[in-house]
N, C-alpha and C positions, 0 to 999 in steps of 0.2 A: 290496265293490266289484264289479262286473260283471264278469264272466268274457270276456276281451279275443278277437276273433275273427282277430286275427294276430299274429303278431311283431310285426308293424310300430307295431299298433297297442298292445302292449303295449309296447313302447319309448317311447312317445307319453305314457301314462298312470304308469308307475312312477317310482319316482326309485331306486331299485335292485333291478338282475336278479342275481341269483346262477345261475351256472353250473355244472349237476352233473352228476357222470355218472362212469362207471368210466373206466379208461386205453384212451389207442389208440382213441378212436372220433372223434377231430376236436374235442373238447371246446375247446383253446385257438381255431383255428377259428374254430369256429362263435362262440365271444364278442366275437373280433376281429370278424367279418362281423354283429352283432349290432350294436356299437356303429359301424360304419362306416354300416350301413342309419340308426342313428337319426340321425348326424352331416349325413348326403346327405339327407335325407328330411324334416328338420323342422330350426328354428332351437332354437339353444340351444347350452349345452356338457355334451360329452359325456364319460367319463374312463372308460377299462379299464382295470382292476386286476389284473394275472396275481399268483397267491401259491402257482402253481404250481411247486416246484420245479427243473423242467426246463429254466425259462426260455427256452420257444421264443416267446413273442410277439413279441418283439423281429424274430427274424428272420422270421418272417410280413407282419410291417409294413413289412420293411425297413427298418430301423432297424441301426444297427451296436452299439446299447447301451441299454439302460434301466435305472433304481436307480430309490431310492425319491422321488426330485425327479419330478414331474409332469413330460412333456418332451410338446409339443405339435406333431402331425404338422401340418405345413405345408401350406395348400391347393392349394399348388401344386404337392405332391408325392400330392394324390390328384387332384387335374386331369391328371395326368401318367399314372395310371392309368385316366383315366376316367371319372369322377365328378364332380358338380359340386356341392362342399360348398354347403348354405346352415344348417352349423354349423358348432362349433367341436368338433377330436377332438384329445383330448391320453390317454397314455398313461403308466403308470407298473409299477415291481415292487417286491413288500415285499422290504428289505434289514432284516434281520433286527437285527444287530446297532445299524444306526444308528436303525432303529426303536424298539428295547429302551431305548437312552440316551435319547429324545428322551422317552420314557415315561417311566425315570426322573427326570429333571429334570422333568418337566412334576407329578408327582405327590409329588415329595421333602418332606416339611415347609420344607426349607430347602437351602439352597446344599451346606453344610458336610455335612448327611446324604448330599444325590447325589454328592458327590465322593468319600465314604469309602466308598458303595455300588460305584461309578463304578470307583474303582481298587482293589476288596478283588482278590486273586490269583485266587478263585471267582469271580468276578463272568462272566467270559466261557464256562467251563466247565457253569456249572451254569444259566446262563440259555440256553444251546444243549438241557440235555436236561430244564431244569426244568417241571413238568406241562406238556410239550411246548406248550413257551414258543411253538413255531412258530405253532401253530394260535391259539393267545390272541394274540399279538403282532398277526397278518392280522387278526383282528375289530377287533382295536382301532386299528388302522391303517383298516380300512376308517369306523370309528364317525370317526374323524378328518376323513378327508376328507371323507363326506355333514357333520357338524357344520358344517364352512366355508360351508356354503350356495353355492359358488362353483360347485356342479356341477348341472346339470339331470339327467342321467343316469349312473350308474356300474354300469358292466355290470364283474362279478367271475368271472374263474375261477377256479375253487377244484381243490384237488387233487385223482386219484382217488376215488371214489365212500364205502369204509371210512375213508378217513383224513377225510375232507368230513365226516362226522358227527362226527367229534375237532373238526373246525371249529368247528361248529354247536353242540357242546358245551362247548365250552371258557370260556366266559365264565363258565357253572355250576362248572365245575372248578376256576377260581382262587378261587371264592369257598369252594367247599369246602375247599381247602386252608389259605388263610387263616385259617380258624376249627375245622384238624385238634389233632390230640395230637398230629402229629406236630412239628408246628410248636410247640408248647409246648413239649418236650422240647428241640428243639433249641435255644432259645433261653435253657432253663431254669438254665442255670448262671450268665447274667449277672444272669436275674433274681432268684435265692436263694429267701428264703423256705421254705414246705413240699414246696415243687414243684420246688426247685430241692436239697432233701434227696432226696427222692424220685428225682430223675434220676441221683443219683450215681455209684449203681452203675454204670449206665451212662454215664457220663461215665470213667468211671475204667476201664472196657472200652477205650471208645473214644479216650483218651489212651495207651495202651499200644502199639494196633494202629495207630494215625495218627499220634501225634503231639501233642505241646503245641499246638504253633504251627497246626497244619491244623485242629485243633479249634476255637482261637478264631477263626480266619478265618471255619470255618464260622456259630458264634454270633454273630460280629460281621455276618455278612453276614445273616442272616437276622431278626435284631433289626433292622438297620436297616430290611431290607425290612418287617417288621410295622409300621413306624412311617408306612407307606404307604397301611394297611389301606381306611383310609375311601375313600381315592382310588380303589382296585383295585376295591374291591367297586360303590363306587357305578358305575363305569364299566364291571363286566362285568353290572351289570342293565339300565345303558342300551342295550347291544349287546345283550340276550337283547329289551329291548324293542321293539328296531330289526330284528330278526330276521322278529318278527310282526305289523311295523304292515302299513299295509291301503298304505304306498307299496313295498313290499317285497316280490320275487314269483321267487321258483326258474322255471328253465329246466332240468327234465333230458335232459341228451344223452345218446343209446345210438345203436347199430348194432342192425339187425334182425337179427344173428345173437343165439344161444340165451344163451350168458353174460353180452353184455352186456346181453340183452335183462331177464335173472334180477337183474343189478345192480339194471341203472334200477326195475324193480317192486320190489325192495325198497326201496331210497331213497324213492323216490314213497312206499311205507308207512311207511317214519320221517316223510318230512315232513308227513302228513297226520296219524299220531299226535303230533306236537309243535305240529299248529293252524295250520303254515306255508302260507302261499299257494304254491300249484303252477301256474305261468302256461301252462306247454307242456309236453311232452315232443317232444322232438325228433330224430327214426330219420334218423339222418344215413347218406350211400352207402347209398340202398336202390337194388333194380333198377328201371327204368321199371315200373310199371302195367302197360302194355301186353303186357308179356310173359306175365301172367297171365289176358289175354282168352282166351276161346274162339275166339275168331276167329284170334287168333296160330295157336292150336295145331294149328287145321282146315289155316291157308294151311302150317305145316311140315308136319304129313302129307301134304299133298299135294304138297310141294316131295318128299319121300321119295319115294313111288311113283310121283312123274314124273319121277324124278331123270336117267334112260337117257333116254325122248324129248325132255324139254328141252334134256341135252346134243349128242344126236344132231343137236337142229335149229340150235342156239346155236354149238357146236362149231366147225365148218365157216368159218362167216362169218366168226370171230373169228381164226382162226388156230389155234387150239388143237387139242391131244388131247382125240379124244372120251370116251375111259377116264377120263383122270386130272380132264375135267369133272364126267363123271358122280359119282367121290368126293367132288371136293370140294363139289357141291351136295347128294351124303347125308350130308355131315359135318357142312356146314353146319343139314339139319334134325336131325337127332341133337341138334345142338350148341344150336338155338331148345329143343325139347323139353326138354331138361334141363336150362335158365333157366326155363324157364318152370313148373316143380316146385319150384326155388328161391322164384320169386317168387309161387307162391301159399301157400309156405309163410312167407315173410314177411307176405302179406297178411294169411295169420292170425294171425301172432303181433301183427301190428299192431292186426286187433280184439280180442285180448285183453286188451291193455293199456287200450287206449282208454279204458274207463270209469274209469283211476283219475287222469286227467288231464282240464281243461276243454277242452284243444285238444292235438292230435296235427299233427304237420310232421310231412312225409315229403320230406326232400333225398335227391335223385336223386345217384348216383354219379358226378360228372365225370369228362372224358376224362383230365383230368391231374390232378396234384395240385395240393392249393391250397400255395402256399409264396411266394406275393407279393404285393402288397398290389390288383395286379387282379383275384388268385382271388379273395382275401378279398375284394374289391370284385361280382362273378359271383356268391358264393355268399350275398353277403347282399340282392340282387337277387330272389335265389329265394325266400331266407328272408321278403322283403317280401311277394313275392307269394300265396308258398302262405295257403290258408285253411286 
């Protein structure tokens, strides 16, 4: 697929944007102002998926609540901010546990297996830290909702930058485990045989230091769960093929400072070694441009060593102290100068990167912060425009 010359228009052409990027750099944001741009800007429906932790989308939107029921912003609550939908934006967040149930019943052989899965005593323990059930549960949550067809776009934020590839990986991870030893073992005492001679010793460890009764919950839990196998596995190769189709396209966000900058290029190099589509990278709160003209930096030189006669003549008219003008206009060039070192060292790092994405955004720092569904409405504005 052609390599998209904006946001806008990669909103236009995908049917899912995954949002990535390390912590603290606007990442929920900017996915909020991503689906809000494709909602206002073309017809269709649009759906955000936060499986971020943190659960700040909600209150970016202004929303008092999100789970995992699709809940759809009202247009009259983004005419109110500004915007004149000609789509539809509905928003949602993975809720983990009633995810996990809705899985099991949906993949059980039968009724009677999900309800003795459903109420084993492990059931809630061990699917909170099972091959960090989190990151598989969000793909298969997201594999759900594009399956429905009911969405023209689903823009996703994903967590922090290190745990996003536990994401990305995870659908390989349950199939791996599925088909471990370790999983034989554990389930090997209901099943007997050679392998279940074999396990004894350990079984007979682990009935001393656990228990009868925690032992067989655990076997009973995890027998049942085998009995899910074909379901699990076929569904985490459908998510790893949904990963790489050609409608499927990553957005990484960073900040142009150094760490985050060290994230995002690593990511960008996971997701080019796994053949993923890289649609943007996106240097969210940069300084303006302008700061790093030569032009800038001739007019504060000159603001410096004119600092005394423009006070001297300025001063007077105004009312002011001529002293305390003159400071504050060498403070003031002091103060351009040393932005303006900032921003040509952003500029750099910004062509450094460059070549390992097809487009580069650069969002300018606002006066305030985005935390309502206007910013979010302003910064996806920007996001439309930049090329």
């Amino acid at each position: 697929m052609t390599a998209p010359s904006s946001v806008r228009r990669l909103a236009e052409t995908r049917e899912i944007l995954l949002c990535c990027g390390p912590g603290g750099v606007g990442k929920t944001t900017i996915a909020a102002s991503v689906a809000v741009l494709a909602a206002t800007s073309a017809p269709g429906r649009v759906l955000v998926l936060t499986i971020d932790p943190a659960r700040r989308l909600a209150d970016a939107l202004g929303l008092k609540g999100i789970g995992n029921d699709v809940v759809r912003i009202e247009d009259a609550t983004l005419r109110a901010a500004g915007a004149q939908p000609r789509g539809e934006l509905f928003c949602a967040m993975l809720d983990m546990k009633l995810s996990w149930d809705d899985l099991i019943r949906r993949h059980a052989p039968d009724v009677r297996t999900a309800e003795r899965i459903l109420s084993n005593p492990l059931y809630q323990n061990i699917t909170g830290r099972f091959v960090q059930s989190h990151d598989y549960i969000a793909m298969e949550r997201l594999h759900e909702l594009h399956s429905t067809g009911e969405w023209d776009l689903i823009v996703v934020d994903t967590p922090p930058t290190r745990n996003a590839l536990d994401f990305l990986d995870a659908p390989a991870r349950m199939e791996e485990f599925f088909s471990s030893r370790l999983l034989r073992w554990l389930i090997a005492p209901a099943r007997g045989g050679l392998l279940g001679i074999a396990a004894r010793p350990f079984t007979q460890v682990a009935d001393r230091i656990l228990g009868t009764q925690f032992l067989a919950d655990i076997t009973e839990f995890f027998l049942s769960l085998q009995s899910m196998y074909g379901g699990f596995v076929e569904r985490a190769r459908a998510v790893s093929r949904l990963l790489s189709d050609e409608r499927t396209s990553f957005l990484v966000i960073a900040t142009p400072e150094p760490a985050p900058l060290r994230e995002a290029e690593f990511f960008l190099h996971e997701l080019s070694a796994r053949r993923y589509e890289i649609g943007a990278l996106v240097l969210n709160r940069a300084l303006p441009a302008t700061l790093a003209h030569h032009e800038t930096e001739l007019a504060a030189a000159e603001l410096a060593s004119s600092a005394a006669a423009i006070a001297a003549e300025v001063a007077p008219s105004l009312g002011l102290d001529g002293a305390v003008t003159e400071r504050v206009l060498a403070a003031a060039a002091a103060s351009s100068a040393e932005w303006a070192v900032v921003a040509r060292r952003e500029a750099a790092a910004r062509d450094r990167v460059a070549s390992a994405a097809p487009l580069v955004v650069t969002v300018p720092s606002l006066d305030d912060e985005v935390g309502d569904l206007s910013g979010i409405l302003t910064l996806g504005r920007i996001l439309g425009s930049s090329t």
